[in-house]
N, C-alpha and C positions, 0 to 999 in steps of 0.2 A: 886207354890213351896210349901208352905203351905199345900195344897192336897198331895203333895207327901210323905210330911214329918210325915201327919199323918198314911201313906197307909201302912210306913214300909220301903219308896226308901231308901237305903244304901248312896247316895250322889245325892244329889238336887244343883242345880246352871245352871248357863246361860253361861254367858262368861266366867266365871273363870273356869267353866269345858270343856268347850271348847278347853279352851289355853293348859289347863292340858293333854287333847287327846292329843292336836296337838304337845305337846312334846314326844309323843311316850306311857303314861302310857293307860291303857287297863283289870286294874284289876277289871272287872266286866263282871257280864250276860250279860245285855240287858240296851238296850236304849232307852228311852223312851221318846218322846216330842210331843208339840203339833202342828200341823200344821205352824202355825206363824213364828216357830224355825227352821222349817226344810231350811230354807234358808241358814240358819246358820251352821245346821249340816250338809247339803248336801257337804258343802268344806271337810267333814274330811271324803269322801266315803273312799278314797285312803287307810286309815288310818282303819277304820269301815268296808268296804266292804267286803275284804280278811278273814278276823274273823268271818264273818257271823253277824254282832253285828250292822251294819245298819237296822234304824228304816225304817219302809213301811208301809203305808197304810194297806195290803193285810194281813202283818203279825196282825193290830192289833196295831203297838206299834207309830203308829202317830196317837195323840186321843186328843179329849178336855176332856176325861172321864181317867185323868192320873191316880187318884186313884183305878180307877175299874180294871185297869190294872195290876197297881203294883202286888194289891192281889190276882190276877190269877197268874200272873208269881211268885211271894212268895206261889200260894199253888203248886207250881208244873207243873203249865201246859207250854204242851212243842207242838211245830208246828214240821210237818214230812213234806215232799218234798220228791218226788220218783224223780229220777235221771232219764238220757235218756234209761239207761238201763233197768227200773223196781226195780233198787233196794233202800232199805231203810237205813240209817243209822244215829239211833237217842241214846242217852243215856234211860235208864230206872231205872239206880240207881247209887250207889255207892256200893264197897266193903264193905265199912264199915257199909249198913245199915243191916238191920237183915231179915234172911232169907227167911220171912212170907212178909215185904214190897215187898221184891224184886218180890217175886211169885207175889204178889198183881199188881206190876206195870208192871210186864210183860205179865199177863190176862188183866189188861186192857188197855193196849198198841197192844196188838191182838186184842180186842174186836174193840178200838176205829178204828185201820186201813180198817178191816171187812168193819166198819159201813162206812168208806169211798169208799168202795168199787164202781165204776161207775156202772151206770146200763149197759153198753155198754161192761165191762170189758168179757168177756167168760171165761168156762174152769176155774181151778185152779189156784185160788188167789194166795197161799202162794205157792212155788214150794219147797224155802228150807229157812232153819231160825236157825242163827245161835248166840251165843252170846261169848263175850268175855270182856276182860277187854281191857282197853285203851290200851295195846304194850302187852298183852297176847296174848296167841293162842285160836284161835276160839273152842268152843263149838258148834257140828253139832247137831241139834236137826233130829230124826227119825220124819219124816215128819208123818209116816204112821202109830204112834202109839200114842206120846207124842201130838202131838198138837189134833189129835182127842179127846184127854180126855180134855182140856181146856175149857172153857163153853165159845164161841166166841158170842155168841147170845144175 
């Protein structure tokens, strides 16, 4: 607890955060614990699941290394999952940050998918790409102009 508290975690605790889920509160990112706990956290999937906001192995956020965590998810880093269909949908910013982040984290939010790219993948990665705000209307990006100037490499 003590690791987390120096990493930056916003709320640190065991059981009393627990009980606190388990009354319905949900006001945070990510969740964080260590193996040991997952016993404990595994009862509030129900709760944790639907939100995307249960801890896994795979993501990263069930660790004995809670600090090293913490400070990747406070600098920003974010996991993608492509869906059955091919497609992606992850945040890259807020409205309110300023115009030069946003560029910034949406080159390298291209870059990093690229670089995920399979070897087995053929053909054209990105087909269309669009952005928007949380309940705004989509922004179509021109496939065949705008994303070719982005330095993806």
């Amino acid at each position: 607890m003590q690791e987390a508290k120096s990493a930056g975690a916003d709320y640190v605790g065991s059981d009393d955060l627990l009980e606190k889920i388990k009354g319905g509160w949900t006001d945070f990112d990510a969740v964080i614990t260590t193996p040991d706990m997952m016993r404990e956290v595994g009862k509030l999937g129900k709760i944790l699941g639907p939100r995307g906001l249960m801890p896994t192995p795979k993501a990263g956020t069930v660790t004995n290394q809670v600090g090293k965590v913490i400070q990747e998810i406070k600098a920003g880093q974010i996991a993608f999952k492509v869906d059955k269909h091919g497609v992606l949908n992850n945040s890259v910013g807020k409205v309110s940050f300023p115009l030069d982040h946003l560029e910034e984290n949406i080159r390298s939010y291209l870059r990093n998918v690229s670089k995920a790219k399979p070897q087995t993948a053929k053909g054209v990665y990105f087909k269309s790409l669009s952005l928007s705000s949380t309940m705004g209307p989509g922004l179509f990006i021109d496939m065949n102009t705008e994303i070719n100037s982005l330095p993806l490499s």
